[in-house]
PLY file of the C-alpha trace (Angstrom):
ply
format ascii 1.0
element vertex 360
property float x
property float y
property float z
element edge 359
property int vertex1
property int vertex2
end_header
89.02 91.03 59.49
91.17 91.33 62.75
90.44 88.45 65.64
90.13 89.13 69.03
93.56 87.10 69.67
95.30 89.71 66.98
93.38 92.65 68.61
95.04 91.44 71.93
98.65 91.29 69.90
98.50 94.83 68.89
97.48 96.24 72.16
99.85 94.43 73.87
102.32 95.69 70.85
101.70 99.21 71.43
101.90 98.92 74.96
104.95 98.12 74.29
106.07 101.12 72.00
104.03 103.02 74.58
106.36 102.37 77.61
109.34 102.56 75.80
108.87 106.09 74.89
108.67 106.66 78.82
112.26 105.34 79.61
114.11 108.22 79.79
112.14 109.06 82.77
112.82 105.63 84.51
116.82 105.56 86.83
119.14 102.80 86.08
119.29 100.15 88.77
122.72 100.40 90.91
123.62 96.72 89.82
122.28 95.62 86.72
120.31 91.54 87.25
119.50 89.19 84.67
116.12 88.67 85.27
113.57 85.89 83.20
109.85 86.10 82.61
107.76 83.86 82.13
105.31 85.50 79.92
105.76 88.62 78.85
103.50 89.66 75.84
100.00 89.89 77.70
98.62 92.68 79.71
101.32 92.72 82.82
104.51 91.46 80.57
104.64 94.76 78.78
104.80 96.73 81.73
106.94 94.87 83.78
109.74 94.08 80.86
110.01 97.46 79.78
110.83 99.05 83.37
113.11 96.34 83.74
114.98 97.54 80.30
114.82 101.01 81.61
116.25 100.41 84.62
119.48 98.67 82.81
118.58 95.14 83.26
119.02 91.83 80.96
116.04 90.38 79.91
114.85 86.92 78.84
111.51 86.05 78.02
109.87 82.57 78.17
106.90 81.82 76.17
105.10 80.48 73.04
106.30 82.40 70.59
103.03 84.77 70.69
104.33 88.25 69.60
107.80 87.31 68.41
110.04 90.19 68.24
107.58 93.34 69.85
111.20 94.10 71.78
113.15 94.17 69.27
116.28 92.74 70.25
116.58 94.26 74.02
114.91 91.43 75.17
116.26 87.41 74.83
113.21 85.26 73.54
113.15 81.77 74.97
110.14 79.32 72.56
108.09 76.53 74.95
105.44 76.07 76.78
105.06 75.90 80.79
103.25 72.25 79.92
106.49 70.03 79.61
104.39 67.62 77.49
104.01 70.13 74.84
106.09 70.65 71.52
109.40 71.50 73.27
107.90 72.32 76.87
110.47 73.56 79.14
113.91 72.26 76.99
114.91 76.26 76.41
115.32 76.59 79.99
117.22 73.43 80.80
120.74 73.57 81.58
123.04 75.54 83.91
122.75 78.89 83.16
121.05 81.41 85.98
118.96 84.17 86.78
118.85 86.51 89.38
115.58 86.83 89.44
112.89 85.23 87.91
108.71 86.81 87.80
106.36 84.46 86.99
102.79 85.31 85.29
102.07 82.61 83.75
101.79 80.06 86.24
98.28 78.61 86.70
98.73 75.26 86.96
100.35 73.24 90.03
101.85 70.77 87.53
103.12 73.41 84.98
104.30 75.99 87.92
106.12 72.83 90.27
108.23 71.35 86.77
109.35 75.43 86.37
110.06 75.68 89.80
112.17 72.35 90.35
114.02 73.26 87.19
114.71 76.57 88.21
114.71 76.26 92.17
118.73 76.30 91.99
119.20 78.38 89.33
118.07 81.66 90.58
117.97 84.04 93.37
114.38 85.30 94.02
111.41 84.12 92.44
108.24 86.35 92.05
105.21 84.49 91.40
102.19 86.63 90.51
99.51 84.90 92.25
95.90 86.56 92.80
93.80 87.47 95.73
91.44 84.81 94.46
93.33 82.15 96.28
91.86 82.83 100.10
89.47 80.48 101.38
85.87 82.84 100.93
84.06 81.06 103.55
86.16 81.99 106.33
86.00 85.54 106.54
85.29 89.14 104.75
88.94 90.77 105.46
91.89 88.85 104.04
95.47 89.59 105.11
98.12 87.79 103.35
98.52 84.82 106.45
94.75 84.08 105.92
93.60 80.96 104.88
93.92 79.45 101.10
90.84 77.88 99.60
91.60 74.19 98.45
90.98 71.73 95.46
88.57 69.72 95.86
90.44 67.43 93.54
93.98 67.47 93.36
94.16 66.22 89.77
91.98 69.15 87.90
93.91 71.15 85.58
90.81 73.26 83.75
91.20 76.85 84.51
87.61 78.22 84.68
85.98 80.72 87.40
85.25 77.97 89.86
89.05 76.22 90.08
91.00 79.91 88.96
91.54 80.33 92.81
92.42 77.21 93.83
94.55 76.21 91.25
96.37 79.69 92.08
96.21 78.62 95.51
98.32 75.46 95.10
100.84 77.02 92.79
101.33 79.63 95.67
102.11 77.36 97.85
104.55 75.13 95.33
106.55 78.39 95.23
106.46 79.16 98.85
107.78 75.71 99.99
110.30 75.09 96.80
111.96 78.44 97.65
111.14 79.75 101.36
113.02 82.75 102.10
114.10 83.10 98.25
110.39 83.41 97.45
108.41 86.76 96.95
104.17 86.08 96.09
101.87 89.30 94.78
98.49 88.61 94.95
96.80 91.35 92.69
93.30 91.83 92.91
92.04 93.57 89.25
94.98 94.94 87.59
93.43 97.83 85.56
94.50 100.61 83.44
95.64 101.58 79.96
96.12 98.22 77.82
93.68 96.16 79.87
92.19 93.27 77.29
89.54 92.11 79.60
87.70 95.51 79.14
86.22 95.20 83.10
87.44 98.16 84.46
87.03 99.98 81.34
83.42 98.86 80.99
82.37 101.10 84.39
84.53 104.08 83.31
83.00 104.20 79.74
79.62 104.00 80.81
79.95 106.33 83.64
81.73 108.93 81.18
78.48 108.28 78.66
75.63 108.77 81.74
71.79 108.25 81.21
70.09 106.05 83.43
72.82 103.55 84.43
72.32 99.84 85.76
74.64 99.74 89.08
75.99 96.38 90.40
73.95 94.69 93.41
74.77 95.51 96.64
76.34 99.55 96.53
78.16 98.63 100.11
80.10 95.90 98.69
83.22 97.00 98.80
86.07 96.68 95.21
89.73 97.38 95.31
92.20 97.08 92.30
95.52 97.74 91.41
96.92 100.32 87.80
99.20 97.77 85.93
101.57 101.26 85.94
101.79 101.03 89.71
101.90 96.72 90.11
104.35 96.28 87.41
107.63 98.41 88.10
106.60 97.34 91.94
107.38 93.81 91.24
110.60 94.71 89.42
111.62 96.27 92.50
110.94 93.53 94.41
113.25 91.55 92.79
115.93 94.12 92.53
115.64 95.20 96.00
115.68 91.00 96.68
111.93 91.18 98.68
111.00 88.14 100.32
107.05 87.92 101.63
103.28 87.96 100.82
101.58 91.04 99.87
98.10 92.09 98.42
98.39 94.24 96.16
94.97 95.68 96.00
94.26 100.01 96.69
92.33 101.28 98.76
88.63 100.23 99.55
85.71 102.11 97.88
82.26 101.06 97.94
80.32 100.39 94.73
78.42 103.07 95.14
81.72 105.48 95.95
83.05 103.94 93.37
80.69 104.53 90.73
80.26 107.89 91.71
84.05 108.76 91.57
83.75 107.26 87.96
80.55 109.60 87.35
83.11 112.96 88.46
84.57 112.23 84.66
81.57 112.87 82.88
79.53 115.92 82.28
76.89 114.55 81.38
73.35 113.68 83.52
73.43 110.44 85.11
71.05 107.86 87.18
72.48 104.81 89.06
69.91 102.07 88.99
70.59 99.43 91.68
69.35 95.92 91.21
68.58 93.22 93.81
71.22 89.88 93.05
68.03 88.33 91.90
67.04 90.33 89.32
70.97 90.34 87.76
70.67 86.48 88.18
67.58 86.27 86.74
68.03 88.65 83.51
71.58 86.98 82.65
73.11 90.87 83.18
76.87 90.70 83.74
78.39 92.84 85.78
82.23 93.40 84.99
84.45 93.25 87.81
81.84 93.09 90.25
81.83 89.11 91.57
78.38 88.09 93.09
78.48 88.32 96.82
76.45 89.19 99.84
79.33 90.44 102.24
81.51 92.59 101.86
84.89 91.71 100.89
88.10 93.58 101.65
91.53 92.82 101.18
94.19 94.07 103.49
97.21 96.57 101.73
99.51 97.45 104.46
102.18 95.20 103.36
102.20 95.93 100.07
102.27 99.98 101.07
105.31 98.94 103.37
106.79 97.34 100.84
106.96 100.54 98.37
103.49 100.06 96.53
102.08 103.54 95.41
98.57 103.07 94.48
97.95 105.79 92.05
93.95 107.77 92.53
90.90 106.15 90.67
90.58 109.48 88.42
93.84 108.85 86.93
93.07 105.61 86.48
89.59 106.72 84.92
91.05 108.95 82.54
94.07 107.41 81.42
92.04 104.30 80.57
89.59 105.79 78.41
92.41 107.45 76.73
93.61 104.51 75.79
90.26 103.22 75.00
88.42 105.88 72.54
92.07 105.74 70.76
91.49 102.36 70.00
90.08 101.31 66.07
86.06 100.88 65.34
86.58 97.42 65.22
88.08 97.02 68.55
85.54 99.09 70.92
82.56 97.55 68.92
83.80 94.07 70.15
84.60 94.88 74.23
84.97 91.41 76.20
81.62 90.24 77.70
79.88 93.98 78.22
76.49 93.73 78.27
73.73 95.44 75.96
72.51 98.28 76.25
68.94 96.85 75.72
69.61 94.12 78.29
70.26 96.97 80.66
67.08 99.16 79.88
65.44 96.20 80.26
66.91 95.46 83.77
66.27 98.96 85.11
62.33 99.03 83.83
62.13 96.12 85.87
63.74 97.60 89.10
60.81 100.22 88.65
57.99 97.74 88.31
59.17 96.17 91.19
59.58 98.84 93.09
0 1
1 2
2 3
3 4
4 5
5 6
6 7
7 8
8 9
9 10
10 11
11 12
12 13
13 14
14 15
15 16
16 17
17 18
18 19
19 20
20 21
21 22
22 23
23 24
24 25
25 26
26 27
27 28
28 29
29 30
30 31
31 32
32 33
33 34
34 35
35 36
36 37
37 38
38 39
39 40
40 41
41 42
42 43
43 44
44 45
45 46
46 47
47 48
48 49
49 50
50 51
51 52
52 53
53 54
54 55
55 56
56 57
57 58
58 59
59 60
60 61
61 62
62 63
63 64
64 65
65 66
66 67
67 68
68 69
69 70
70 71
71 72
72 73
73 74
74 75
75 76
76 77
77 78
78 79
79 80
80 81
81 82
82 83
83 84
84 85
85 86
86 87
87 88
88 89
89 90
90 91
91 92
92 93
93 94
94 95
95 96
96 97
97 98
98 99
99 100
100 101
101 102
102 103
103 104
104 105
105 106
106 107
107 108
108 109
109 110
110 111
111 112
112 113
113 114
114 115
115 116
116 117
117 118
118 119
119 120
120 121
121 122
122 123
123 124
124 125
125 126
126 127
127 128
128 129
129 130
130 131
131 132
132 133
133 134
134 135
135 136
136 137
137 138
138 139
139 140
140 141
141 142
142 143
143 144
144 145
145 146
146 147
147 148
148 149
149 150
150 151
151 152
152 153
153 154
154 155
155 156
156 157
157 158
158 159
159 160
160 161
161 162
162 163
163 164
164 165
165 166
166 167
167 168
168 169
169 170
170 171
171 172
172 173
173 174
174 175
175 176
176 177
177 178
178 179
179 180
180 181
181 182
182 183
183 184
184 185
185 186
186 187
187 188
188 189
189 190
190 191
191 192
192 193
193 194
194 195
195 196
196 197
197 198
198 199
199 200
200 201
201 202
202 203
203 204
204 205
205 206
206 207
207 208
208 209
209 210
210 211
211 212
212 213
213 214
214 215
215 216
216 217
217 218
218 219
219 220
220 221
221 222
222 223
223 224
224 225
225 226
226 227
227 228
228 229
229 230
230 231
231 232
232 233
233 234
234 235
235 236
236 237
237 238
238 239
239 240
240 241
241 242
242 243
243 244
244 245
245 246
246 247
247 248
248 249
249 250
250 251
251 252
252 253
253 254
254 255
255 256
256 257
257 258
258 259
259 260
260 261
261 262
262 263
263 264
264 265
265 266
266 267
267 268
268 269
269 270
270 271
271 272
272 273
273 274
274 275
275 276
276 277
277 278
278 279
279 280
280 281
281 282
282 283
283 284
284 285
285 286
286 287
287 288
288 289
289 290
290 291
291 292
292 293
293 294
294 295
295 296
296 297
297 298
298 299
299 300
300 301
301 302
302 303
303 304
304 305
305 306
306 307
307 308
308 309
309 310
310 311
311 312
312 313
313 314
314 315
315 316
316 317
317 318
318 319
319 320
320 321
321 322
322 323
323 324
324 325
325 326
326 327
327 328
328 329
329 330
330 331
331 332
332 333
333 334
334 335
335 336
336 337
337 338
338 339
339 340
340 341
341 342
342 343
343 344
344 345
345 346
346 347
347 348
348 349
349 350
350 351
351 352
352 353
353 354
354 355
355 356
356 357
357 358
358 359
């Protein structure tokens, strides 16, 4: 039987094969960089590495060995681990040789992202750390531009990555980068990266059940507003940025919709009949009904783009988005859309919505 982990492999495998059938379309650079990941085999990496082998570039790719060989021999494979205290750690990237650029996804701890840094710090040109728009300080606002204030540890020596420390651990790495490299350093804080290849099924979840229709259990709060970014527009967008040497901050989240505009653009995909249900916070809470992609909230939170758009950022329409994803999705095996990641039942959610009628 195929794991989850392997299930991850493949699709990150034919991502892969995927995007490399789409070079031809891609321009060589002007001046071909040596550029280093670290990471490279997960949702973003595939993206991201083969744009930059389109565009004529050298790649090398740090990581632990998961999905040896899925480039083939374009790209230079580099074994460790961003924790220096494990197996070989960082000793593949010791020594004098340079980058011109290097993009960092896989930095999520301070500790593992400030021994890459100080190892790297003058050994490269620009560094692109992927950050997240999870590192602003929530209590201090509902509109976040990229100068507004980063939420903080509340201790300094916590290294567990779970949905309470995600942002601030981000947070701190962001700012290891930004002081270790100044004008050298380039962050992107995505909010959900989406789109074809996308192994936390979130985005997917709303499109597939909009596209199926029935009576449909909405996410509290329809004005809340949600923003994300297609992996197909982030990912050759960060290449540039270290191509076109880009220093600054930049959100890198589309345009606003509401829930409710947003579930109703889904809804345009189907043909089918379809009822949006909307539930009170309480009654989510007090079912145990996830809602993918949809964090619990009572203001509405935005996240300002006009950097990014400066910057070169196309943010491609939600309907393209839509379709291309469930493309990807109903081509997937049996196996692999009977197991999505954390969607909930369907019973759960029939049971949610009788309970929005009886109370009225």
């Amino acid at each position: 039987m195929t794991t989850r982990r392997e299930f991850i492999g493949l699709s990150a495998t034919a991502m892969a094969a995927m995007a490399t059938g789409l070079r031809a379309d891609i321009m060589k650079a002007p001046k071909p960089l040596d550029i280093l990941f670290l990471g490279g085999t997960g949702f973003l990496g595939p993206h991201q590495i083969n744009h930059a082998l389109a565009r004529g570039h050298r790649v090398t790719m740090f990581n632990r060995g998961s999905n040896a060989g899925m480039y083939g021999a374009e790209v230079e494979e580099l074994v460790g681990n961003r924790d220096d205290g494990i197996d070989d750690g960082l000793k593949a990237l010791r020594g004098s040789r340079t980058w011109d650029v290097v993009v960092d996804n896989s930095g999520y701890v301070p500790r593992h992202v400030r021994d890459s840094v100080e190892l790297l710090k003058d050994r490269c040109g620009r560094y692109v750390y992927v950050s997240t728009v999870a590192v602003y300080d929530f209590s201090t606002g509902s509109t976040f531009s990229e100068n507004a204030p980063l939420a903080e540890l509340a201790d300094p020596s916590i290294e567990e990555v779970n949905g309470e420390t995600y942002g601030p651990l981000k947070a701190a790495c962001d700012r290891i980068v930004q002081q270790a490299f100044g004008d050298r350093a380039t962050i992107v804080r995505p909010t959900y990266v989406v789109g074809p290849g996308d192994h936390t099924d979130r985005f997917t979840y709303w499109a597939a059940r909009a596209r199926r229709g029935g009576d449909i259990l909405a996410p509290a709060g329809p004005e809340l507003i949600v923003q994300w970014v297609d992996a197909r527009d982030l990912c050759p967008w960060i290449v540039a940025l270290g191509e076109n040497d880009t220093p600054g901050i930049y959100n890198a989240a589309a345009h606003p919709y509401s829930r409710e505009g947003f579930l109703w653009g889904l809804r345009a995909q189907s043909d089918r009949a379809a009822a949006f249900h909307w539930p009170s916070k309480a009654q989510l809470e007090e079912a145990g009904f996830n809602t993918p992609m949809m964090r619990a909230s009572e203001t509405p939170v935005q996240f300002v783009n006009d950097a990014s758009i400066t910057a070169g950022l196309h943010y491609r329409s939600l309907a393209a988005s839509a379709s291309d994803t469930l493309t990807w999705w109903y081509a997937q095996d049996e196996e692999r859309r009977a197991n999505p990641r954390r969607w909930p039942s369907e019973e759960l959610e029939r049971q949610v919505i009788a309970r929005i009628g009886q109370d009225g």
